[in-house]
C-alpha positions as MATLAB code, in Angstrom:
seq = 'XXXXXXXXXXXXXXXXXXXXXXXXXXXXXXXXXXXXXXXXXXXXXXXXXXXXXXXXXXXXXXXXXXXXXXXXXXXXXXXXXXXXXXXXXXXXXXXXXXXXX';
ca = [
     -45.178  -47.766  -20.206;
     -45.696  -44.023  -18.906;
     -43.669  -41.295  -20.400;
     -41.837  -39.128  -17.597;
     -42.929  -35.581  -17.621;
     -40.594  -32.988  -16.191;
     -42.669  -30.125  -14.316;
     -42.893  -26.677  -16.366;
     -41.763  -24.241  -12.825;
     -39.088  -26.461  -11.174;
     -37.380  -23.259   -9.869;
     -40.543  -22.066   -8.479;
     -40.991  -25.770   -6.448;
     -37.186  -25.558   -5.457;
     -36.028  -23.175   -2.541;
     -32.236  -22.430   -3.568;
     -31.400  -20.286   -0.721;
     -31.277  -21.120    2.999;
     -30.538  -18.552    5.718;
     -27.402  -18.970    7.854;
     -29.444  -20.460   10.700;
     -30.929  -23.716    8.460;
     -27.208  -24.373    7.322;
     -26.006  -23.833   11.046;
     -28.772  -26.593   11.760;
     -27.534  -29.000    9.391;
     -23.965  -28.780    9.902;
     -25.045  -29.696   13.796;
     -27.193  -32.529   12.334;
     -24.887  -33.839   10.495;
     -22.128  -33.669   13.032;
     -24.460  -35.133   15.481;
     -24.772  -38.404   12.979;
     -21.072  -38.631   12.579;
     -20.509  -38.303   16.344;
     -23.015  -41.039   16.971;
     -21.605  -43.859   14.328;
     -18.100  -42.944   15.536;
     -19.858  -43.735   19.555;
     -21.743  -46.841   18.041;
     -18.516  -48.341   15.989;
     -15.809  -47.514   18.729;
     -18.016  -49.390   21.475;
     -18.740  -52.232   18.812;
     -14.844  -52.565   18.441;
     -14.067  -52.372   22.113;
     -16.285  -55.268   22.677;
     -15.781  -57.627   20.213;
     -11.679  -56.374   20.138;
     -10.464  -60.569   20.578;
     -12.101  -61.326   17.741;
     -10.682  -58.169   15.936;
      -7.235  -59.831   17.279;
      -7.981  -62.903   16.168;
      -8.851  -61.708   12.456;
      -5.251  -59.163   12.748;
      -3.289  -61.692   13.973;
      -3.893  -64.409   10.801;
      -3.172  -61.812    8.330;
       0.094  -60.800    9.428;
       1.060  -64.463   10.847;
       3.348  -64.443    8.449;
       5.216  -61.357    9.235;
       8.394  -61.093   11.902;
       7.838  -58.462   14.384;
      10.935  -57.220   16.735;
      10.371  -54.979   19.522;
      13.301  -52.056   20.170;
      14.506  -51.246   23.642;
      13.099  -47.873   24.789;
      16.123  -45.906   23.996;
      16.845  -47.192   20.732;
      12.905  -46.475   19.776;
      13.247  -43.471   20.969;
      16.804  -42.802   18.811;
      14.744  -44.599   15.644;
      11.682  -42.196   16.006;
      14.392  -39.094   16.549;
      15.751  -40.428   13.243;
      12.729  -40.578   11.485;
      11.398  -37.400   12.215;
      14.238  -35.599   11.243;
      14.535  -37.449    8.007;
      10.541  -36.689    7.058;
      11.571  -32.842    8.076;
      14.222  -32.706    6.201;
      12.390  -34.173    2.726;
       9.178  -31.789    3.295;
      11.295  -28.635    3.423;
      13.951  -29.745    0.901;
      10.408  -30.411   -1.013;
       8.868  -27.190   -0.477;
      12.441  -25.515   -1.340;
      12.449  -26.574   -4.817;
       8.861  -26.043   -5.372;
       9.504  -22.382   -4.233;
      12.394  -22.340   -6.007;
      10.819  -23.582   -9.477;
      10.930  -21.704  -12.841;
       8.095  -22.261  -14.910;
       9.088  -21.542  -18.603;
];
């Protein structure tokens, strides 16, 4: 078995600083690939979406759904809003209002 060696001038080998146009390259790059799987997996899912369904529907087979008129979704969502308003600001109220002894 061969013994690893590490080389004596690894700073010298590495380049540690890249200008602004080499990071501006990557970041497109890389926003390129993410754009691209996001294409690919979005067109895989609209075409195979009934067997998607089919896979969705046995795991909540199970589970009762009920379906509210349009006006009392709409009063439901209303509610729920204002109750998720009301708990971030009472939330950021008392961390505001905290004394740290």
């Amino acid at each position: 078995m061969r013994e690893f060696k590490f080389q004596k001038n690894v700073k010298n080998n590495l380049k540690l600083e890249f200008p602004f146009t080499e990071h501006a390259e990557e970041l497109k790059q890389r926003i390129s690939y993410v754009l691209l799987i996001f294409l690919v997996l979005s067109l895989c899912a609209f075409v195979n979406v009934k067997p998607i369904v089919q896979v969705l529907k046995v795991i909540v087979s199970d589970i009762k759904f009920f379906q509210l008129s349009p006006s009392e979704y709409f009063f439901f969502l209303n509610k729920n809003l204002y109750l998720l308003r009301d708990i971030i600001n009472k939330s950021i109220f008392i961390k505001s209002t905290d004394i740290i002894y």
